[in-house]
C-alpha positions in Angstrom: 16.9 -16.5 -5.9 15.8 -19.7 -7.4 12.3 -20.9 -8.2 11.2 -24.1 -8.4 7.5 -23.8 -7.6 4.8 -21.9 -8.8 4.4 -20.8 -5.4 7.3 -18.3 -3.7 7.1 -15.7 -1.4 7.2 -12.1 -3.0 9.1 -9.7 -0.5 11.8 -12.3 -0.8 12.0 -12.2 -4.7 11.4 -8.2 -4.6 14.7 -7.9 -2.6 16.6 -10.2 -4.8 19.5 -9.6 -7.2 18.6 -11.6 -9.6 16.0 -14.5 -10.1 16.7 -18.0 -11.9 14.1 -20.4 -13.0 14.7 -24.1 -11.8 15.1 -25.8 -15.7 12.4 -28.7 -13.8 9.6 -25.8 -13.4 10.4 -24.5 -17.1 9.9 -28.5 -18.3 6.7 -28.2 -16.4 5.8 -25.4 -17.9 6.4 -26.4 -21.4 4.3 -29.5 -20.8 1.3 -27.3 -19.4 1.7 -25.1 -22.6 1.7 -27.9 -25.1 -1.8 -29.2 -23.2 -3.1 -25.7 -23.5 -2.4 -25.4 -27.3 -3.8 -29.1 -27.7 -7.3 -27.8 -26.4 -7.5 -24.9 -28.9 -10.1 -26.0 -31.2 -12.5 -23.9 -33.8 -14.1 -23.1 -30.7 -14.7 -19.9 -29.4 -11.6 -19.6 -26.9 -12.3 -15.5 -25.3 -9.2 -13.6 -26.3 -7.7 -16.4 -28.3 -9.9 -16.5 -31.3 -12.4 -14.2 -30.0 -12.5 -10.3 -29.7 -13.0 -8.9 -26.3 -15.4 -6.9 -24.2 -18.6 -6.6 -26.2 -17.0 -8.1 -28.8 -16.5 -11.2 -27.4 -18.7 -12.8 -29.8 -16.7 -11.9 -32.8 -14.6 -13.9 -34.4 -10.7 -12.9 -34.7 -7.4 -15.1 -36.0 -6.2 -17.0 -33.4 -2.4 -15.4 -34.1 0.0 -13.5 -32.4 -0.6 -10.6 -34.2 -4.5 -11.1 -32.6 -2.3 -11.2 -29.3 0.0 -8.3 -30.0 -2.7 -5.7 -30.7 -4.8 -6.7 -27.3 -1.8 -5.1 -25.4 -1.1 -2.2 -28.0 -5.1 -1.3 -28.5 -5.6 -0.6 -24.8 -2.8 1.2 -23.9 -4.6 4.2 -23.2 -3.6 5.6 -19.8 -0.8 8.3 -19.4 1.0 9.8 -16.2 1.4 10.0 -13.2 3.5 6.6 -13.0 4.0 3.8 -10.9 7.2 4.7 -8.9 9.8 1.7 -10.0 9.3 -0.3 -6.6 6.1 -0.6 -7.5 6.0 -1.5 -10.9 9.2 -4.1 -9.9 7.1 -6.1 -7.7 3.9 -5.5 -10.3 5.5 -7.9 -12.5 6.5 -10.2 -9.9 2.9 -10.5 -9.3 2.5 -11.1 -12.6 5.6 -13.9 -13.0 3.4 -15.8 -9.7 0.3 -15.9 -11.9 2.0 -17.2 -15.3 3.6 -19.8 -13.5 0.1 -21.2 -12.4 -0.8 -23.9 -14.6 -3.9 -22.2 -15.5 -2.3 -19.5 -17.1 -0.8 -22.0 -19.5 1.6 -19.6 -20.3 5.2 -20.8 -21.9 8.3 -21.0 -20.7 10.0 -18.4 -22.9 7.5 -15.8 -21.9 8.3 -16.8 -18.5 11.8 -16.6 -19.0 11.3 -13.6 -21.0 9.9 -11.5 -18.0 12.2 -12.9 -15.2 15.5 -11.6 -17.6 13.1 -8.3 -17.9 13.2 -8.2 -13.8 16.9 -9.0 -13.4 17.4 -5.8 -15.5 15.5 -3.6 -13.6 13.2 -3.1 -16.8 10.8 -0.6 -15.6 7.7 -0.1 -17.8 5.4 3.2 -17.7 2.6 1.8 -15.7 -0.3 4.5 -15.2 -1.3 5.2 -11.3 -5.0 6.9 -12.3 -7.6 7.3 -15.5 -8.5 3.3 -14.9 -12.1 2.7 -16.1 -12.1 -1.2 -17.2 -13.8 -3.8 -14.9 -10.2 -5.1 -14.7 -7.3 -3.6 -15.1 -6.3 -4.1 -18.9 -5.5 -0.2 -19.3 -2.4 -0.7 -17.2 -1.4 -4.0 -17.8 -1.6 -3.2 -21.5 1.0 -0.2 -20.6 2.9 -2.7 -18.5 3.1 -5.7 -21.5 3.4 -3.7 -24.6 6.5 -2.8 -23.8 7.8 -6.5 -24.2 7.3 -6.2 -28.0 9.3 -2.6 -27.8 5.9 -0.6 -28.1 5.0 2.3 -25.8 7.2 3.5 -22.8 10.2 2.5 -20.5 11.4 4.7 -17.0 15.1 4.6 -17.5 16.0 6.3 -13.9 12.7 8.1 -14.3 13.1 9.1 -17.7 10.6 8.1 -20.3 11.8 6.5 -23.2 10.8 4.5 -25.8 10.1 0.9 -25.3 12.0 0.0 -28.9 15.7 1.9 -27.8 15.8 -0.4 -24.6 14.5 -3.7 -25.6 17.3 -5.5 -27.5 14.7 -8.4 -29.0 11.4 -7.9 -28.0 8.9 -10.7 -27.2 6.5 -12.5 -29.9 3.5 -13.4 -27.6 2.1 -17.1 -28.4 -1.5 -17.7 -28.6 -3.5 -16.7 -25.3 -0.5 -14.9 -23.9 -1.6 -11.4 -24.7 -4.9 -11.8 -23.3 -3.1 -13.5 -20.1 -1.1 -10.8 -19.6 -3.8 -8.0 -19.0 -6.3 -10.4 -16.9 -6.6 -10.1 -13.6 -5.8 -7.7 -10.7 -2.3 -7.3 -10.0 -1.7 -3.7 -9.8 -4.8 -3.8 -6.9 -2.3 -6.6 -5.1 0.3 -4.5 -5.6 -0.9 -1.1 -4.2 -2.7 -3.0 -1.5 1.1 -5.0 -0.4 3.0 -1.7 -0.6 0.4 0.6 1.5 0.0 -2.7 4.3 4.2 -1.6 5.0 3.6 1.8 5.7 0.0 1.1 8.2 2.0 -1.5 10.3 4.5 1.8 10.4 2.0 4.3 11.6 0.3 1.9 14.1 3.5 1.2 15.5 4.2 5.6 15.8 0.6 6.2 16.5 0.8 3.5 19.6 4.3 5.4 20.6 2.6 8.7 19.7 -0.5 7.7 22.6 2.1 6.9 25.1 4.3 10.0 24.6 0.9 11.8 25.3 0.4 9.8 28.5 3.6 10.1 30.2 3.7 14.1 29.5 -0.1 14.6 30.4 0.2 12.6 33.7 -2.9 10.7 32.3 -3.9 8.0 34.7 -3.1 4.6 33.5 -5.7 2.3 34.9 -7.8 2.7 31.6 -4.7 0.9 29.4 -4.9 -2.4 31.5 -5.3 -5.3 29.1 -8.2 -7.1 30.9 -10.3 -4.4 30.4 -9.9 -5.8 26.3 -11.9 -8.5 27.4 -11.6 -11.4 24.8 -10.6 -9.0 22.0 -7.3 -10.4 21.6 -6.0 -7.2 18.9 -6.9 -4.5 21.5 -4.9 -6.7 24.3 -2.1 -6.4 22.3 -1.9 -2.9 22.0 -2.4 -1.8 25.5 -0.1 -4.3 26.3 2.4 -2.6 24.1 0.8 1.2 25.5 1.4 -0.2 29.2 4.8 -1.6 28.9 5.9 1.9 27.3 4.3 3.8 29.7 5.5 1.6 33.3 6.8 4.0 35.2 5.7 7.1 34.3 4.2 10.2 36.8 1.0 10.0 37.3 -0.6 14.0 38.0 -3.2 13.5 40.9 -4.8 16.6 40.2 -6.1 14.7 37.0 -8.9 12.8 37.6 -9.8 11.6 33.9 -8.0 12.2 30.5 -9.6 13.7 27.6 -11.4 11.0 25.5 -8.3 11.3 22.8 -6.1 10.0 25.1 -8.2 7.8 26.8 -9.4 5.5 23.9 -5.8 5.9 21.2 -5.3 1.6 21.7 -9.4 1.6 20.6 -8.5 3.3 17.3 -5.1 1.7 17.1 -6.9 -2.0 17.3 -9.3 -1.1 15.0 -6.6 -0.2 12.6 -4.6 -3.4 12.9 -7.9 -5.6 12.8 -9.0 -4.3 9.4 -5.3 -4.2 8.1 -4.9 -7.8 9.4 -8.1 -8.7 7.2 -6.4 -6.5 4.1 -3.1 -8.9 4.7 -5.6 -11.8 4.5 -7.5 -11.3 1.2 -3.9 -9.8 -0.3 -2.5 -13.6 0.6 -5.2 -15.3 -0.9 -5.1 -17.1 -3.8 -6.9 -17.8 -6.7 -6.8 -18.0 -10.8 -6.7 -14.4 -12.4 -6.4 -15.4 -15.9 -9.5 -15.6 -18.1 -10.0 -17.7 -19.3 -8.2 -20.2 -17.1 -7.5 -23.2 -18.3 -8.8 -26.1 -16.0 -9.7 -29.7 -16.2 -8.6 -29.5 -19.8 -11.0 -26.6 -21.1 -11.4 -22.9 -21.0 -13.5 -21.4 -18.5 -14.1 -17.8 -18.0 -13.2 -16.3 -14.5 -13.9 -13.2 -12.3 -10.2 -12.9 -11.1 -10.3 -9.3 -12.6 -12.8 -8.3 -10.2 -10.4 -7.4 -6.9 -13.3 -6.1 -4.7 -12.6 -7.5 -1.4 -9.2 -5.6 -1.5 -10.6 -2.1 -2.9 -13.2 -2.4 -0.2 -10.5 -3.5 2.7 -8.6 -0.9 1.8 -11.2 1.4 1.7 -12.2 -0.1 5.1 -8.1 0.8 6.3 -8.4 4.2 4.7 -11.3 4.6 7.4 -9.7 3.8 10.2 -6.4 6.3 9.5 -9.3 8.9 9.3 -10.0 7.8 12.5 -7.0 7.5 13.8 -5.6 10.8 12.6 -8.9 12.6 14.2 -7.9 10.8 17.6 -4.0 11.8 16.9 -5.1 15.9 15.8 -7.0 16.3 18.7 -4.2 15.0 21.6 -1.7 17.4 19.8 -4.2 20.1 20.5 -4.5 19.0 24.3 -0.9 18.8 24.4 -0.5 22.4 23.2 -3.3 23.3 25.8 -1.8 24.7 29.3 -5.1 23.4 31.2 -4.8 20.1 30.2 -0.3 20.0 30.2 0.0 21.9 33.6 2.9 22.9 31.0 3.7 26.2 29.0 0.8 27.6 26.7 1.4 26.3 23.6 4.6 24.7 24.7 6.8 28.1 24.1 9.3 28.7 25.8 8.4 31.9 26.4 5.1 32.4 25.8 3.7 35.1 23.5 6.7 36.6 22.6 7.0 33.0 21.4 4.3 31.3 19.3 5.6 27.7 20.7 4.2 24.7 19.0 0.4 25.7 17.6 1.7 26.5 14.3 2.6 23.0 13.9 -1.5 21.5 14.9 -2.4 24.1 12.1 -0.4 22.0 9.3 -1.7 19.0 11.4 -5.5 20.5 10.9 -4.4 20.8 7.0 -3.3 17.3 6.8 -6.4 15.6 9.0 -8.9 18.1 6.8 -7.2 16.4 3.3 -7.1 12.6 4.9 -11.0 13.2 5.6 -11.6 14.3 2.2 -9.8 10.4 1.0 -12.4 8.7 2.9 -15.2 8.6 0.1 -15.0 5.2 -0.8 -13.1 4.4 -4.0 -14.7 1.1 -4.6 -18.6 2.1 -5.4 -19.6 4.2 -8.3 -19.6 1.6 -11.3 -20.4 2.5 -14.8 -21.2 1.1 -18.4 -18.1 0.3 -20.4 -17.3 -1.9 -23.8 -21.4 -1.3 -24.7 -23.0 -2.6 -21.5 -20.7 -5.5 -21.6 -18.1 -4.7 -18.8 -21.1 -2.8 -16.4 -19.4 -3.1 -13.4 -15.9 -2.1 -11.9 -14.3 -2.6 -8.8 -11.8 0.3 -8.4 -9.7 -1.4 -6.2 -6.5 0.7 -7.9 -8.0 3.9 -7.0 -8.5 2.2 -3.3 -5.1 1.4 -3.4 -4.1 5.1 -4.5 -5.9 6.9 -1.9 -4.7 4.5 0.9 -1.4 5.9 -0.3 -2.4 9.1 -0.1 -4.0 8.6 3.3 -0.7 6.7 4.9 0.9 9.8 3.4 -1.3 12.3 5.4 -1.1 10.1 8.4 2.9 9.8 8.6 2.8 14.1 8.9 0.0 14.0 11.2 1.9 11.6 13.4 5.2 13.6 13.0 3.8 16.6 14.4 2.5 15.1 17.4 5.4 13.4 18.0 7.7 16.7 17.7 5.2 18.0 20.4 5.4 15.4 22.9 8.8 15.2 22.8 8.5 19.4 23.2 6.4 19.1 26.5 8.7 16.4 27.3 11.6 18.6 27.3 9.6 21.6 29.3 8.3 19.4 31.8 10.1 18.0 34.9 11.8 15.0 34.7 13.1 12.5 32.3 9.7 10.2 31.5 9.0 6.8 31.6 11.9 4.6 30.9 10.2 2.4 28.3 10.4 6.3 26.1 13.4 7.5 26.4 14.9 6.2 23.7 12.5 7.7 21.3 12.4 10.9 23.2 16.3 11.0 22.8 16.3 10.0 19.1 13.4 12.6 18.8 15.5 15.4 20.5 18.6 14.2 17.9 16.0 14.8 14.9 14.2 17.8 15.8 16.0 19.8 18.7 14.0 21.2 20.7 12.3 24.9 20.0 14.1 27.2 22.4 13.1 30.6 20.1 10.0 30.2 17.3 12.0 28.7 13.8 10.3 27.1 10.7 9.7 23.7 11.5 8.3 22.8 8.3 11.5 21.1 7.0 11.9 19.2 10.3 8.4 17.2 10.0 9.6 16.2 6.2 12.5 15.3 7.8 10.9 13.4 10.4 8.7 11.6 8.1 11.4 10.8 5.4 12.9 8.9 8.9 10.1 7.0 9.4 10.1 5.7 6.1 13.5 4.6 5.3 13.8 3.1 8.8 15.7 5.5 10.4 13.3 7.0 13.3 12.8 3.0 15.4 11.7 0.7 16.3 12.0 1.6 20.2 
């Protein structure tokens, strides 16, 4: 992949082989650089000639050994790691932010971390422990490692910066302070976790219609005027009425429990407030600080990612939500009054356990995805001396959206393996719009003719929904 703009799209560079730097945006570069070093005076310059934090206001030599220990002197964190993915498009994030001109950042350190990407150089980048008003504890992991200090995941395997790096990097003035501003890793958890919700709203809506078409539920309720102008919800009970056309309606049922009955609700809700994640995620705006505009240095708040550790907390709400609304259908599913099917789904009830077991491990899951819905973003404390007295979090949003997507893809699993159980022990073949996933279901987890250990079959399930291999339908 080629760049030639400071501008490129990041899924498209994280699936590259290799990235090459247009020699036109390099000679840009180099001309930005030489302005930036130009406007270096005897003037306090934060991080250039300056200490940091709370002691910003002392004076330090504007060198690159000044440079070199800002990365090494904050590299504080330790393990759990970024996973390689992560860290991989981490530094792409990084590469779109020194190309902006008010990075100022040079062309060799811009060529230096593109040859570190086309290598697959994965630096240890710590996940948790993160207490700066930025996020200069794992940038500092992340960067030191380009002058062969600290530690390198060679196919997960720690190892020393200095036995992988053939020539490490000599940062110029400014550019170790530039390369722990801003909020990358908060970009980066937040792009990664958006992936796997578009995933589960996608199972969750095919999840609802399962439970539809094998209750008998009456469809009137998933007609998309009743979303009046709300455009999101439309869409989904478009999508929940196109799977469902067809199906048997039970007379005998005159309304549907409220789980059923309001799943596009909680669905829309999680797409809106995703939607608005995506939004702040592609926004853009200078990170380094100080930037370098209109020819001076001017300090900036890029560091401060709040709007995404709140969206996410916002998205980490609605799986809560979502995965209440997804427990509780299982349950009716299970539930012979509500079915007009086997209790519990056995086969043969009470010498057979059926299905229950598996809304236990879905209670488990729902009761630990409740527990991730504290908000991550609030709870700020004093750092650096009063200086840095207020943090965003958005990381630890990030992680527990992670966490919660992870919950949420078992939750879903197991009320998929249900429907697609009553499915099976109920009469006829469902609506045609579902067959497909109740086949591929059926291939994945066979149906439970005598009680067996289904535990391995929902991490199956969930490894499918992950790497692809379960849909789209």
């Amino acid at each position: 992949m080629r760049l030639s703009t400071k501008d490129f799209e990041l899924a498209l560079a994280f699936e590259a082989e290799s990235i090459e730097l247009d020699p036109v945006l390099l000679a840009t570069l180099g001309e930005n650089r030489a302005r930036v070093l130009g406007a270096l005076t005897d003037r306090p310059v934060y991080g250039v000639n300056t200490g940091m934090g709370r002691l910003a206001g002392v004076a330090s030599p504007a060198s690159s050994a000044h440079q070199r220990n800002l990365l090494i002197g904050r590299a504080v964190g330790g393990p759990p790691w970024l996973s390689a993915e992560e860290v991989r498009w981490l530094l792409l994030v990084r590469l779109r932010d020194l190309l902006a001109p008010e990075a100022g950042a040079s062309p060799e350190l811009v060529t230096f971390l593109v040859d570190r990407l086309n290598e697959g150089f994965t630096p240890a980048v710590p996940r948790t422990g993160l207490g700066s008003a930025g996020e200069i504890i794992p940038l500092a992991h992340a960067f030191q490692t380009f002058l062969g200090v600290g530690t390198v995941l060679v196919g997960g395997v720690e190892t020393p910066a200095s036995e992988v790096l053939a020539k490490p990097y000599e940062p110029g003035l400014k550019e170790g302070a530039t390369l722990i501003q801003g909020s990358p890793l908060a970009e980066t958890l937040a792009a990664f976790a958006l992936t796997e919700v578009r995933r589960l709203g996608e199972l969750q809506t095919l999840a609802a219609a399962i439970a539809i078409d094998v209750l008998g539920a009456p469809q009137a309720v998933y007609r998309p005027a009743l979303a009046g102008d709300d455009q999101v919800l439309r869409s989904v009970l478009l999508e929940v009425s196109g799977l469902i056309r067809g199906s048997a309606e039970r007379p005998e049922v005159v309304q549907a429990p409220v789980s059923v009955r309001v799943a596009p609700r909680a669905i829309a809700h999680l797409e809106r407030v995703s939607g608005e994640l995506d939004e702040a995620v592609r926004r853009s705006m200078p990170t380094d600080s100080p930037a370098f505009l209109d020819g001076g240095f001017v300090s900036t708040t890029g560091f401060h990612a709040v709007e995404l550790g709140l969206r996410m907390d916002a998205v980490t709400a609605a799986l809560v939500h979502l995965g209440e609304v997804s427990v509780q259908r299982t349950h009716r599913l299970l539930d012979e009054r509500f079915s007009g099917l086997p209790a519990q789904l056995a086969a043969d009830p009470g010498p057979q356990a059926g299905l229950v077991p598996l809304h236990k491990r879905a209670v488990g899951e729902l009761h630990a995805l409740r527990r991730l819905a504290t908000p991550a973003t609030l709870g700020s404390v004093d750092t650096s001396a009063g200086q840095e007295d207020v943090q965003a979090f958005a990381w630890a949003a990030g992680n527990q959206l992670r966490d919660a997507c992870a919950r949420m893809s078992a939750i879903t699993a197991c009320e998929l393996i249900t429907g697609a159980q009553a499915r099976w022990l109920a009469s006829g073949e469902g609506a045609p719009g579902l067959r497909a996933a109740y086949s591929r279901l059926r291939e994945l987890v066979p149906p439970v003719a005598v009680d067996r250990s289904l535990g391995p079959e929902v991490t199956a399930l969930v490894a499918a929904f992950s790497s692809g291999g379960f849909g789209p339908f």
